[in-house]
N, C-alpha and C positions, 0 to 999 in steps of 0.2 A: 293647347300650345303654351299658356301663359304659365301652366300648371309644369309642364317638361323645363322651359328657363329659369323659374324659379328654382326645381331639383338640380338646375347645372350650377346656379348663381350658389347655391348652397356647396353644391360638390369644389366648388371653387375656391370657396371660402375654408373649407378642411381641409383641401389636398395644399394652402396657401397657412394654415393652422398646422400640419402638423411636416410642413414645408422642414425644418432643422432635420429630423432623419429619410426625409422619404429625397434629397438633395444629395445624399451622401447615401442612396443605395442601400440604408437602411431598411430593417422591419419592423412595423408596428406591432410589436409582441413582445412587449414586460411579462415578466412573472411568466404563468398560465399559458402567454401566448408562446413562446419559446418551445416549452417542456412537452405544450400536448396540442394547441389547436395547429399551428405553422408545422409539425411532423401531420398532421392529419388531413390538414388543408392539400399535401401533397400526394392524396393516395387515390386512384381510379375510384368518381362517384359511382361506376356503375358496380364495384363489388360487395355483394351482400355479407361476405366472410374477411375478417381480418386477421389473415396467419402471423401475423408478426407481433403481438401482443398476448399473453393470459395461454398463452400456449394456443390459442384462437377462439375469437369470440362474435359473435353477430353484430357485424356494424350497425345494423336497422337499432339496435338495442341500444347503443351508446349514440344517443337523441343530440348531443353534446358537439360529436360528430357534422351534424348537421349534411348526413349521408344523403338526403332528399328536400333538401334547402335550395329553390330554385337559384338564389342572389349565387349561391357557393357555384351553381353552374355554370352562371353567365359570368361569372367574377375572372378576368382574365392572372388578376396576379392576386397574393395574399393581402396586399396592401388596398390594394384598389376594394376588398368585400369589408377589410373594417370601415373605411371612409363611406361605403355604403349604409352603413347602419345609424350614423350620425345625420348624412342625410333622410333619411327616412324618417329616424326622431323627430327632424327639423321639416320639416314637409307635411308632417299628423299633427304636427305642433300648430303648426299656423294655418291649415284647416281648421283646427280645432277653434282655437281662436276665434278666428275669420268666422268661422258659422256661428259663434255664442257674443262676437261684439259688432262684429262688421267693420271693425277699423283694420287696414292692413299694417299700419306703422303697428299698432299692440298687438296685433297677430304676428309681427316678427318680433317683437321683444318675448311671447310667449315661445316662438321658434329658439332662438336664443338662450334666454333659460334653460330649457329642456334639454334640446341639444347637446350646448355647451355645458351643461352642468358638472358639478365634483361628481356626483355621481357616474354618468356616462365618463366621463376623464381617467375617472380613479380605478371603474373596471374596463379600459382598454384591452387590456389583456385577454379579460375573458372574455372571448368573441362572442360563446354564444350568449351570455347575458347581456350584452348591446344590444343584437339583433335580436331575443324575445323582446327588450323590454322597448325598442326602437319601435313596433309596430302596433303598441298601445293605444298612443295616440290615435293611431288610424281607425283603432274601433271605437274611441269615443267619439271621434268628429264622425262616423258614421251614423251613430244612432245619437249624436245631436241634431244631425237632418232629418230622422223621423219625423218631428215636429214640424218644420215646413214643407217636408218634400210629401209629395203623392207618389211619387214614382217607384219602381223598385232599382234605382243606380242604389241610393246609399245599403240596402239588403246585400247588393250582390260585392259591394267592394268592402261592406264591413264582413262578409263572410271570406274572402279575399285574407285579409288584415286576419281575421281570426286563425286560420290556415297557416299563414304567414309567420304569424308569432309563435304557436306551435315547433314548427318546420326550425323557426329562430336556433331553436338546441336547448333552450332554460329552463324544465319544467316549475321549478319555482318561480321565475319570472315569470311563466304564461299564467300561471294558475291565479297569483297575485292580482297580474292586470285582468284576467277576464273576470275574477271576481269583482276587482272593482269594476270594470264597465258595467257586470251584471247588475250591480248596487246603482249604479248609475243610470242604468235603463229601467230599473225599478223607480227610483226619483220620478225621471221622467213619464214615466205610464203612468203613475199616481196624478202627477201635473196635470198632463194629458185629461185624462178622464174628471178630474173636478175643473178644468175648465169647458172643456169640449162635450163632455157628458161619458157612460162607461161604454157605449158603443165604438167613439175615440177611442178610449183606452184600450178596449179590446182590440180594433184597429191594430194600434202599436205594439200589442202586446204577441199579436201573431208577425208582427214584421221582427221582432227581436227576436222570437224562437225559430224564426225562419234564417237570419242571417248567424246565430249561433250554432244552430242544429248542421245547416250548410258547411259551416266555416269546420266543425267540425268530423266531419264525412268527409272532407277535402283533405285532411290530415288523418284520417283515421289509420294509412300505414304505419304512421311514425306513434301514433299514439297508440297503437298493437305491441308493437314492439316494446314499447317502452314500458308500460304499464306491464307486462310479462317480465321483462328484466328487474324491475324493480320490485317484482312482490319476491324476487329471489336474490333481491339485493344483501349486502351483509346490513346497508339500514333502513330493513325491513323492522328490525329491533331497535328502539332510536329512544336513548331514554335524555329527563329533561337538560342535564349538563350537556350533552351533545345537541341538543335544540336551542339552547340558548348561548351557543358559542356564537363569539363575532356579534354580540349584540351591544348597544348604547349601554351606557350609565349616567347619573346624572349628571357628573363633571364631564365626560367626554361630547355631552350636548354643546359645549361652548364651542364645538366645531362645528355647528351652523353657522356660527358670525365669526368664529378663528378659526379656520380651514387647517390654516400651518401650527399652530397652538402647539402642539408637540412636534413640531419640525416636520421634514416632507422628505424628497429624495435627497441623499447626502451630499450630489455636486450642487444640489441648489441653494440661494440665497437662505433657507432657514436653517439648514444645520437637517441633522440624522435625527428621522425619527425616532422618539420614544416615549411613548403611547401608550395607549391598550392593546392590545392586539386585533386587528392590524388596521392600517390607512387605509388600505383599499376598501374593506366593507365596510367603513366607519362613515368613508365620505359622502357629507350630503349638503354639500353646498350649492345654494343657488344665487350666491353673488347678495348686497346689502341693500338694491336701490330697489329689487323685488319684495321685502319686507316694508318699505312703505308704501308701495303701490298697490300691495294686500291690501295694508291698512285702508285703504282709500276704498278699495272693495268690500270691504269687511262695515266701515261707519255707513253705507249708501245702499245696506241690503233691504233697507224699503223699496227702494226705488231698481234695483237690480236682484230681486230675492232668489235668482239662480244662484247667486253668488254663496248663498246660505250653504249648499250644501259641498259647494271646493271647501270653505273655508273647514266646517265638520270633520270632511274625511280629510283636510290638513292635518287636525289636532290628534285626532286618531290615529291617522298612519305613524305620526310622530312618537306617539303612545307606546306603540307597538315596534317599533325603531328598540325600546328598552326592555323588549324580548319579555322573560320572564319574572321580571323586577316588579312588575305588574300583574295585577288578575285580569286583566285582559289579555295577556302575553300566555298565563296561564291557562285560559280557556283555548288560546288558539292554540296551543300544544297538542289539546285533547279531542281535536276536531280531528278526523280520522289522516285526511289529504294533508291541510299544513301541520300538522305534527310532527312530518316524516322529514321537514327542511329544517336546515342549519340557518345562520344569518338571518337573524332576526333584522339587524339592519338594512336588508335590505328591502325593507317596507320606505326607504326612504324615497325610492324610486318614484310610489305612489304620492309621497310629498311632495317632490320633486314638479309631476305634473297638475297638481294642486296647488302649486307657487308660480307657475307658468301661466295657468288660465285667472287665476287672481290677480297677475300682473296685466293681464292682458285688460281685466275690467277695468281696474285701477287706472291704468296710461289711459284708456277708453273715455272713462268718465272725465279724465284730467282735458283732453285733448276737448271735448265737446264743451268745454264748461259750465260741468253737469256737478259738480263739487263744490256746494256750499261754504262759507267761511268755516259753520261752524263744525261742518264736517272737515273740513280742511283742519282744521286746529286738534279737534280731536284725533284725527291719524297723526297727524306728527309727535301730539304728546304721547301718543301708542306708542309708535315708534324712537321716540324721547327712552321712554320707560323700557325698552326692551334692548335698549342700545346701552343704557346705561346698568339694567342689569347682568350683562354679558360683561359689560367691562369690570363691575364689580367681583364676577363672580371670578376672573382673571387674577383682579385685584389682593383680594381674599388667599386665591390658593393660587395662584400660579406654578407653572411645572417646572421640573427642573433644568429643561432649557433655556427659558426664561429667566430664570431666577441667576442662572450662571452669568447673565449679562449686571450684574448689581444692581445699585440702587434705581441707573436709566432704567430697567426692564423694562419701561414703557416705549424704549426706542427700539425695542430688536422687531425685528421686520415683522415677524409675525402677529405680534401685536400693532406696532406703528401702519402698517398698511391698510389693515383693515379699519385701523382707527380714521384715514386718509378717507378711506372710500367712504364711510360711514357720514367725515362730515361733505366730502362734497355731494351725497348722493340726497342731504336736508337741502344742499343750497337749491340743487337742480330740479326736486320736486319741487321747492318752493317756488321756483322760478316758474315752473309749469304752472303751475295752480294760480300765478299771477300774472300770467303773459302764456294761455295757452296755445299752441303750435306748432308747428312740425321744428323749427330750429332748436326749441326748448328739447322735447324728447329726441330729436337727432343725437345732439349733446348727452342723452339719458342713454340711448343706447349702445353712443362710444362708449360708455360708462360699465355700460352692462357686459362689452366685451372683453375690456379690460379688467373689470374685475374679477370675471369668470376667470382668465386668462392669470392673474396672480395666482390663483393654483393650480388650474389645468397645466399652464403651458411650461409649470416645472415639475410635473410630475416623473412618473419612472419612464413613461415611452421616451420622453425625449434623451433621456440617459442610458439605462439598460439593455433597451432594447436591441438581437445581435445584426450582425450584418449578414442582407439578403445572403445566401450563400449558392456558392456553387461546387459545398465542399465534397456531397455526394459524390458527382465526377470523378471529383478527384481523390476521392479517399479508395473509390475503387479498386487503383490503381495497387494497392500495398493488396499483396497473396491473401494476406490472411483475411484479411473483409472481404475480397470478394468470395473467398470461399464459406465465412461466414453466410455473405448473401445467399448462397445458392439454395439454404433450407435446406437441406438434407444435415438436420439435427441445431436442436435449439441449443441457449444461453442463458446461463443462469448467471443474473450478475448478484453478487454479494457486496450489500452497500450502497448499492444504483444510488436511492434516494441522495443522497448525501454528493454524489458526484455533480459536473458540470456538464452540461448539455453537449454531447458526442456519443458516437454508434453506440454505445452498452449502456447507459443511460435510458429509463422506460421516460417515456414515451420518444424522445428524437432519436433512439433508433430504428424508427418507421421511416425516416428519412433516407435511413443507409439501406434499408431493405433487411434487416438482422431479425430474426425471430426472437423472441425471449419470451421466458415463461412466466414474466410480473408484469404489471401494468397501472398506470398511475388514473385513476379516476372513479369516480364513487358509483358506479355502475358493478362493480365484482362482485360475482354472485357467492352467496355465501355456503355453497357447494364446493365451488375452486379453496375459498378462502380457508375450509373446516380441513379438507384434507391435505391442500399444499402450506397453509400456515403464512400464505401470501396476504400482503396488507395493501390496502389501497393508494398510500405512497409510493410503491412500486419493492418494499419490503418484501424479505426473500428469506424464510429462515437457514442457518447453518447449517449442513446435512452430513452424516455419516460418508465418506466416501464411495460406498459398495449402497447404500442407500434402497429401496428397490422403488423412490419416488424418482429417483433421477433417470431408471428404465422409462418407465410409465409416459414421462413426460419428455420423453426424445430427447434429454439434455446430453452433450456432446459436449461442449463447452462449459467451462467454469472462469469467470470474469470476476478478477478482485482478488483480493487477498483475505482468506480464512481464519487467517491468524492476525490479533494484534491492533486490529482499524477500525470492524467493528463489533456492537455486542453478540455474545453471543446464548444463546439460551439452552440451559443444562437444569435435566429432570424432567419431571412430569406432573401433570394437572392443569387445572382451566379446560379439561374435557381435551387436552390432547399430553403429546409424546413426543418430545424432542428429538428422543434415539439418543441421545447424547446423557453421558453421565459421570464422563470425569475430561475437564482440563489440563492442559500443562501449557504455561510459560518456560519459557527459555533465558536464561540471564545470560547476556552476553560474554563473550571471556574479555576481561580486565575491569569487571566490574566488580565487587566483593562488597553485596548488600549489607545492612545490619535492619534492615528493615523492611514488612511487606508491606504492600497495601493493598487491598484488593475494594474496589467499586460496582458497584451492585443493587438492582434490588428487587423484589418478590412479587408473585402476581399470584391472583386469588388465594392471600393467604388470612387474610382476617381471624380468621379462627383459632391459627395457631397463637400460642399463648407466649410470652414473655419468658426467652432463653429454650424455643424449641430448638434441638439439632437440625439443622439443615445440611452441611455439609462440614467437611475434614479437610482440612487445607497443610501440606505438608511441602518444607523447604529440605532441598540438599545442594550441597557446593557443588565446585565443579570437580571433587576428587571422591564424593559418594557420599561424603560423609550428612545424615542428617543433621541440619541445625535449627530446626524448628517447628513444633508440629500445634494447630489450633483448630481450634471448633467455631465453626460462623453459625453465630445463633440468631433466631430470632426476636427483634428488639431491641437487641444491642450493637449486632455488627449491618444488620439487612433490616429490611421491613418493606412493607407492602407500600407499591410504588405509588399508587393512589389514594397514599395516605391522607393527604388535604383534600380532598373531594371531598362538599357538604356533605351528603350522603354515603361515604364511604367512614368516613372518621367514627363517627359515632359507633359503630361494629366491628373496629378493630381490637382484636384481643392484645396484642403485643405492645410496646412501649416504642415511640419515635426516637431513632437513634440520631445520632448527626447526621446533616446532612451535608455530601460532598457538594449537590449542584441542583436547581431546579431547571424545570423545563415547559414550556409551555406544551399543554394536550389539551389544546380546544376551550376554553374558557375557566380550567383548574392547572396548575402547578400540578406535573408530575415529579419528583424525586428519586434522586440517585444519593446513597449511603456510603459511607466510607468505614471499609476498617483496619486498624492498624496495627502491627505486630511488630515488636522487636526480636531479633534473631540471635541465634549464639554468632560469634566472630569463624567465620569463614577462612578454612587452611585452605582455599585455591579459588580462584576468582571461577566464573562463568557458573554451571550449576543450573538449575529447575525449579519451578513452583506448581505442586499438583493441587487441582482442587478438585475430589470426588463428593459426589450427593449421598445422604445415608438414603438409606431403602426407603423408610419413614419421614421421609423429609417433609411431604405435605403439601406442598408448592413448587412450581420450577424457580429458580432464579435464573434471571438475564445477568450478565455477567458481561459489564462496560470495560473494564481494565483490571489488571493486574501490573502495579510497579513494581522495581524495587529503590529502594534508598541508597545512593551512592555513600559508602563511608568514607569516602575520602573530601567526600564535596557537600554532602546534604542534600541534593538533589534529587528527585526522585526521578526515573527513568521508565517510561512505559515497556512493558516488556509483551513481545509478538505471543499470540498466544492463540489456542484453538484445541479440538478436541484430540485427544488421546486416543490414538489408533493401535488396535490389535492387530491389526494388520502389516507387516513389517514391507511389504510387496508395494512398489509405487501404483497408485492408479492414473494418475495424471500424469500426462507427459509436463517438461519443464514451461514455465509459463513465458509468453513474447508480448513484450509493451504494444499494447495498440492504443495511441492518443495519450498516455499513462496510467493506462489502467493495464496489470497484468493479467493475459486472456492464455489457461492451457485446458488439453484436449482430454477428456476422457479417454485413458484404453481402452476402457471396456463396453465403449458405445457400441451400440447391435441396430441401431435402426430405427427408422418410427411404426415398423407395423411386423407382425409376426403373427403366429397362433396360439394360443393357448390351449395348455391338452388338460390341464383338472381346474377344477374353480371352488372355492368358498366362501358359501354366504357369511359376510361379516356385516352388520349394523356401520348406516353412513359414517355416524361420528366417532364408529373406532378404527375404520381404515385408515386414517391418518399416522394415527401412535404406528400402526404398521408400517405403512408406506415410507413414515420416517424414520424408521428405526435401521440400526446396519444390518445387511442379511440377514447374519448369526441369529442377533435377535428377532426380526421379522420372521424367523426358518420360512422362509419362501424365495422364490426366484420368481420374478414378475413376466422374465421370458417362457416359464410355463406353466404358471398358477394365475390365474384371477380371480379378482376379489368382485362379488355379485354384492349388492342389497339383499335380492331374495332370488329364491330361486322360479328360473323360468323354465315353463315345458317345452321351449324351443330352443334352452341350450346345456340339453345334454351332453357332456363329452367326454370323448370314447378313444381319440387319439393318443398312441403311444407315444412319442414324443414331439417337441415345439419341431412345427414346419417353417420351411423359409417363404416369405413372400416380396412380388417382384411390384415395386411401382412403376407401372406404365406409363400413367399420366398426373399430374398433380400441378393447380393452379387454385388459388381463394376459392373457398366452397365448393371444390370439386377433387375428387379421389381416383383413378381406375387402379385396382389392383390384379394381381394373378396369385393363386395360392393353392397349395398343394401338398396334400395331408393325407397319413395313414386310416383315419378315421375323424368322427365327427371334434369339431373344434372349436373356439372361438378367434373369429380374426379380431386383433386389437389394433387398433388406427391413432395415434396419438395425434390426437385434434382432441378440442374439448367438446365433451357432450353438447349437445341442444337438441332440445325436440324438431327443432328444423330440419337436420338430416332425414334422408331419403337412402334406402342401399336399396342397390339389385343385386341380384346374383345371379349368372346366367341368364340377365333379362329377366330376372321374377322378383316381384317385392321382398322383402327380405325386414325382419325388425333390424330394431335400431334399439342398444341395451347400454345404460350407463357403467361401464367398467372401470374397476379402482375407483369409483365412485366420480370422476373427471374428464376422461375418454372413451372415445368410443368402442365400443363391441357388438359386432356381426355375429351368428353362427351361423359355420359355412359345415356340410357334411363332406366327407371322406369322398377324397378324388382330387381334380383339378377343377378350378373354377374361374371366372372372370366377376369380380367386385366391383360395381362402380358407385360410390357415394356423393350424394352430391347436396347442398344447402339451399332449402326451398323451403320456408315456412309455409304452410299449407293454408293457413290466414290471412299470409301477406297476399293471395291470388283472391280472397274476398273484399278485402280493405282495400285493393287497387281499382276492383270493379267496380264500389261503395265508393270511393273521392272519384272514380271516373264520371260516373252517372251525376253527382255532384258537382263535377266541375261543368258538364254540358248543360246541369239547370241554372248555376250560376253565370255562363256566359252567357244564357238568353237571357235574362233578368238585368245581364250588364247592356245585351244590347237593345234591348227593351227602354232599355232608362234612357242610354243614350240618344235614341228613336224620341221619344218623349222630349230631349232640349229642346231639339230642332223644332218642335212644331211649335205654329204661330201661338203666341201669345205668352210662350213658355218663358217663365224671371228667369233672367241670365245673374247667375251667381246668388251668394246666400243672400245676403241686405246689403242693401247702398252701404259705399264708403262711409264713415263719419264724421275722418279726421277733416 
């Protein structure tokens, strides 16, 4: 019971912390939680298939999801499961504690720390990294009770916590924390065994492989799933600039003791961030009066030698905080498992709970007065030395936020505050250390709240984050969403990324119920990604209009504008095929250029040499007449976009031409190129800008803008642009605003499922160049050709032409079709492949065949038949029996233990108070 008031007294305390939006009907969802967890949070746990994303993909697989996360069950609103994960932090926090000091006052400043920390704060957003990295704590206070307890309670609830963290959604954060617990339960069996002797150790060592092995077989669905999605992830290939994105440097360490140092959210007291990229994974702040409460732990490891090894995996985790800047950073690259995660910083987490139970010692030793002078003298001048090297290190370089305050810079908040807490947090230790007792650390832990709270509680949730909504309802209401909703034919938004969160936007259009065939999350298999050219942003490339991807892929809908807003990509290479191969802008009439510009620039082109042809770029006015014709080469007008990338530079043949702009792509500056042409004088305004590829061109280039220069003004004027159609025939009906995005229909939609009467085998990674190319070029029609990998002896086909097929029934992971053919065919179902699928046909098994390399294909034989497909990973039915049988050993083991307080003699709780 004391155990349930303290989780309320905690829930209390956040739902009273993040009290400013959750008063006003707000959501807790910055960033991440907006775009993808709050649309997902909204979608029936019990469906294994998610239609409305990637053209559809297995939720069990996007772990992120947190599709079988019990909290997400029980969680009545969105708001109410983040506020859960805080408490949970805070609850393993001060077990944790609680079992390694026995003071409850340092078992809640450890709760506190942890809890409230910059890091929990700063990824609010990201739901499922709270809740893996929330249920940490619970498996080290569990296998800290190995050591006092006989019982099997701490087995069955650190297998529980194991489970749990999993389930969380983070595989980087599970893998992180159970490593270290693992590291930590190794500590401790060593301990064990040279005090106890190794029959102890063995002992412990079968009670760890017991509650890990549990913990895992209790998650073993989620961990099928996911370990399967990810070996077909696109980063399956993960090289080291992409692993050391989002990682520390050394100047940006000064946001352990300057949280705001580069400023924070822009309505707040510090001003607009600008950093490294970005604040959220950077932050790891655990507040100032925590660093000398270490200190306190750290001078007294005679006398507390547990404390030996928080303090170790402190300096370590810290280490590793600076990614690959280090050969430690470097080894863990190469270690198979974290190799494959981004955010190095967030090893800070593991910090994080490492300054939690250091403080816990610290306040411990303080409150017993168990802290000798001379250790007393030595942590302050620790903490002396470390306070004054942060501010030197401010001092020295300071940023340019800072710096814009003048000579004061010592007053702008972000320095003066921390400077504030720093010194009351010497007065107040020192006060403890010489009057120890509860009023002294009372005092220490307002301290601790508030400090926390100088960046938690101005971060993005309390700003950005939207209001609950109940726009779904009501957006329904306008014809054309609901008719979007009904699924019969997807959306391809052009741009998405770049838009605001509403129905054609990936991922909140899961909100509105809208299918689309992009998807924002790093789980895209790189089977979707090779043939549709889809990117993990929710990137969509530009397509031919007659295209034979947009068959394939049920697309009915086109959202955005083609022309003019965003890049678009012309030519071929990088192992694929645009379709696309000459542009044209439009110059408006009463414009009369004297100047182009065209921005741009090239992918996998290294090789090409200084002044290759790439493309022919040719102006005419608006009365026909040419006034301009150039050659975009490269080195001079374009160049390879990941030109600054360590690794890339050094193998570039070509010479670095100007650049228009840089951009961030993951811890290197990508680059965009400008080049610029003057024209003859134009006899009539309005007029064209074509830009064709030569044959040999080598590379695609992306193609950001095309201007022209007003001569009458100087100004340069974006000009709408997009692919040059041989096709004179409209295929799109006129397009209608929905939210501001203009959304129009394909004429020539036919449906998501038909027959296919001939097929050819093409190799995975050249159905793409097909798929995207315009008919003409493809020579195929997708309503009666498909594209195999290889050929199968079960789908010969023999039908003379594409049959119609009727859907009877369709819901998530479930198909019934009717189809009806002159002979043998293949039925195509646009849904995306997985080996999950299941077909009957007339009641009899039936294979299941990757088609177009993306969707699915049945072969059905000549006649009438009934199809029903349906989504059942045939592993998820062994992984449910495996956690089930699991879950029935660990509730005896729970009720076992429990059994065990109750009897006479049994210590009630870890160790006496102390304080």
């Amino acid at each position: 019971m004391g155990w349930l008031v303290l989780a309320l007294l905690f829930a209390g305390f956040y739902a009273l912390y993040f009290s400013p939006v959750l008063i006003q009907n707000g959501l807790l969802a910055p960033g991440d939680g907006t775009i993808y967890y709050w649309p997902t949070f909204g979608l029936p746990a019990t469906d294994l298939w998610n239609d409305l994303l990637l053209s559809g993909y297995s939720a069990l697989s996007d772990i992120q999801a947190q599709t079988l996360y019990p909290l997400r069950w029980l969680s009545p609103t969105y708001n109410s499961l983040v506020i859960s994960a805080y408490v949970v932090a805070a609850v393993g926090s001060f077990g944790l504690a609680l079992s390694l000091t026995g003071s409850r006052i340092a078992a809640l400043a450890a709760a506190l720390v942890v809890s409230g920390s910059g890091f929990m704060l700063a990824h609010l957003g990201h739901l499922s990294i709270v809740h893996a990295a929330a249920w940490v704590p619970g498996i080290l206070w569990a296998l800290s009770r190995f050591r006092t307890s006989e019982g099997s309670l701490p087995v069955a609830a650190g297998a529980l916590a194991v489970a749990m963290c999993i389930y969380g959604g983070h595989p980087q954060l599970s893998v992180i924390g159970m490593l270290f617990a693992g590291t930590y339960a190794l500590s401790e069996i060593c301990l064990e065994a040279a005090r106890s002797g190794w029959r102890a150790g063995a002992r412990m060592l079968a009670k760890v492989v017991a509650m890990f092995l549990l913990g895992l077989l209790i998650a073993s669905p989620a961990l099928d799933s996911v370990l399967s999605a990810a070996s077909s992830s696109v980063r399956s290939a993960w090289s080291l600039t992409d692993f050391n994105s989002f990682s520390h440097d050394v100047a940006s360490l000064r946001m352990v003791a300057f949280p705001n140092l580069y400023g924070g959210a822009p309505p707040g007291p510090y001003g607009a961030y600008g950093g490294p990229f970005n604040l959220t994974e950077l932050t790891i702040y655990v507040g100032i009066a925590p660093w000398l409460l270490c200190m306190l732990a750290v001078v007294r490891w005679k006398q507390d030698p547990d404390a030996i090894f928080w303090a170790a995996a402190a300096v370590v985790s810290l280490l590793l905080c600076l990614g690959a800047a280090t050969p430690l950073g470097e080894l863990v690259y190469r270690i198979p498992l974290l190799g494959k995660f981004r955010a190095q910083a967030r090893f800070g987490w593991i910090l994080t709970l490492c300054m939690g139970v250091l403080t816990a010692y610290g306040l411990s030793a303080a409150l017993r007065n168990a802290v000798s002078r001379r250790q007393a003298l030595a942590a302050l001048c620790m903490g002396l030395v470390l306070a004054g090297t942060m501010l030197a290190s401010v001092a020295l370089a300071p940023p340019g936020n800072v710096l814009a305050q003048g000579p004061e810079w010592v007053l702008h908040p972000a320095v003066l505050v921390p400077l504030v807490f720093m010194v009351v947090a010497f007065l107040l230790v020192g006060l403890l250390l010489l009057k120890p007792g509860r009023p002294a650390a009372a005092m220490l832990l307002v301290l601790l709240v508030v400090d926390l709270g100088s960046f938690g509680w101005f971060h993005d949730w309390k700003y950005v984050g939207p209001q609950a909504p109940a726009a779904p309802k009501q957006a329904r209401s306008d014809a054309l969403l609901s008719k979007l909703a009904l699924g019969n034919g997807r959306v391809m938004p052009i741009g998405a990324p770049h838009w605001p969160a509403g129905p054609m936007r990936p991922n909140t259009n899961m909100t509105y119920g809208i299918p689309v065939v992009v998807g924002y999350g790093p789980l895209l298999s790189s089977r979707y990604a090779t043939v549709t050219g889809a990117d993990t942003l929710g990137g969509f490339p530009i397509l031919p209009p007659d295209a034979p991807l947009l068959d394939v892929l049920g697309i009915r809908w086109v959202a955005g504008k083609s022309t003019g807003v965003n890049p678009v990509l012309i030519g071929s290479g990088c192992g694929a095929d645009s379709g696309i191969t000459r542009l044209q802008a439009k110059v408006p009439p009463g414009l009369k250029p004297d100047a182009i510009r065209i921005v741009s620039h090239l992918s996998c082109s290294t090789e090409l040499a200084t002044s290759h042809d790439i493309a022919d770029a040719t102006v005419i006015d608006g009365s026909g007449k040419p006034v301009g014709s150039f050659v975009v080469e490269a080195g001079v007008n374009t160049a390879e976009w990941a030109y600054d990338r360590a690794d890339v530079r050094p193998t570039v043949a070509h010479a670095r031409p100007h650049v228009f702009e840089s951009f961030d792509a993951g811890g290197f500056n990508g680059l965009w190129f400008d080049a610029t042409w003057a024209i003859q004088p134009a006899t009539a305004d309005g007029g064209s800008v074509t830009l064709a590829m030569r044959q040999d061109a080598g590379a695609p280039v992306m193609t950001r803008s095309i201007e022209a220069k007003d001569s009458r003004t100087g100004a340069w004027v974006p000009l709408e642009f997009g692919p040059l159609s041989e096709n004179a025939a409209p295929l799109n009906s006129p397009s209608t605003d929905v939210q501001g995005v203009p959304v129009s229909e394909r004429l020539g939609y036919r449906g998501m499922a038909w027959v296919a009467c001939t097929a050819r085998v093409v190799p995975l990674e050249q159905q793409g160049a097909i798929l995207r190319a315009s008919r003409a070029s493809a020579r195929m029609d997708a309503r009666s050709t498909v594209l195999l990998e290889e050929k199968s002896p079960g789908a010969s086909l023999a039908c003379k032409s594409p049959a119609p097929v009727s859907v009877m029934e369709r819901r998530p992971g479930y198909w019934k079709l009717r189809t009806r053919s002159d002979g043998a065919g293949m039925l195509i179902v646009s849904t995306s492949f997985n080996p999950g699928w299941n077909a009957l046909v007339d009641g009899v098994a039936a294979k299941v065949l990757p088609a177009y390399g993306v969707v699915v294909g049945i072969p059905v034989a000549a006649g009438e038949h009934e199809v029903e497909l349906h989504f059942l990973p045939r592993s998820l039915l062994w992984t449910l029996l495996l956690a089930g049988l699991a879950i029935i050993a660990t509730v005896i083991l729970l009720w076992k233990g429990v059994l065990r307080t109750f009897q006479p003699g049994h210590p009630a709780g870890q160790k006496g108070s102390r304080e």
